[in-house]
N, C-alpha and C positions, 0 to 999 in steps of 0.2 A: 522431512522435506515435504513443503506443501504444492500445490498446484493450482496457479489463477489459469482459468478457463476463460476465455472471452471470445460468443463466437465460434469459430474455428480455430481461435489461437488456444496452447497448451501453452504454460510458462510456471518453471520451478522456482519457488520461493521458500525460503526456510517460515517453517509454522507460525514464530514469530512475527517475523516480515508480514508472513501474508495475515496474521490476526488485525494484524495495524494497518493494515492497507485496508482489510474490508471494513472496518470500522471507518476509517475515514472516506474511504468510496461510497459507501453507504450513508454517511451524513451527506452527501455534496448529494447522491440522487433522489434524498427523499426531500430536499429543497428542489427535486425536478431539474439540478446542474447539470450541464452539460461539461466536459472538459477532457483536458490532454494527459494522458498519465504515457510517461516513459521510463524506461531500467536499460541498463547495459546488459546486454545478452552477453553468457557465458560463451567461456574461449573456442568451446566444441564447433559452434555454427556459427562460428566469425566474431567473435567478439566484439562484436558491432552494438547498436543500440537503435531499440526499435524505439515508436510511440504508438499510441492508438489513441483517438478519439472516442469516450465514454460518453452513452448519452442515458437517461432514463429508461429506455422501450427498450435497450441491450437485455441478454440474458447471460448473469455471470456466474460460474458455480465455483466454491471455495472448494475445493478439497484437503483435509487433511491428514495427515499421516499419523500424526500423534493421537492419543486418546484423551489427551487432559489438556485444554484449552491452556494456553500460553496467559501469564499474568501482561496487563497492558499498564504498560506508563507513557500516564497522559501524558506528560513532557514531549514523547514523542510523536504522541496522538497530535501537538498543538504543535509541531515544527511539520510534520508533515501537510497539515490542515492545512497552514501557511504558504506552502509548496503549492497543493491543489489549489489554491486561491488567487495565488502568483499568475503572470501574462505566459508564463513558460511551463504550467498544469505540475499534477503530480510529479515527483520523481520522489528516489528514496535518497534520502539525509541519514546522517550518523544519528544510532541513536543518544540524545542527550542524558547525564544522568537526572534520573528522575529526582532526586535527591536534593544535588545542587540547586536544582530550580526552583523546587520550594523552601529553600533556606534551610535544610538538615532536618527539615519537620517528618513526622511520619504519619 
């Protein structure tokens, strides 16, 4: 289980989640983007759903729990991209298989 830092906010995300999210937050700030990332907060503290406003001068630290870095597929690298790029910012999408998308290639 990983942990997005942003700020004063703590938020758990599983290791994978969170590889794919810094990979993509991290392309949108070194283009200097600003934008909206939101998730559904777990059922413990209201199962509600926050946002926050991501801008370049934030300071955000990854933590994770694991010790062997999660493999990334891009497929989701690029629906999530797509998401942060949208009028409605980040959120997380199912991941697509990576497979499908490139036509059973490997």
């Amino acid at each position: 289980m990983g942990k997005f830092m942003y700020e004063a906010l703590r938020v758990d995300f599983e290791d994978r989640v969170l590889a794919h999210l810094q990979y993509v937050i991290g392309a949108k700030l070194r283009r200097g983007e600003s934008f909206h990332f939101s998730w559904r907060d777990d059922a413990s503290i209201g199962d509600g759903r926050t946002t926050i406003w991501i801008h370049p001068s934030a300071t955000i630290v990854y933590k994770y729990y694991g010790s062997r870095p999660p493999a990334i597929n891009r497929a989701w690298i690029e629906a999530l991209s797509q998401a942060a790029n949208s009028s409605s910012g980040l959120h997380l999408v199912p991941e697509p298989d990576e497979q499908a998308r490139s036509g059973g290639e490997s």
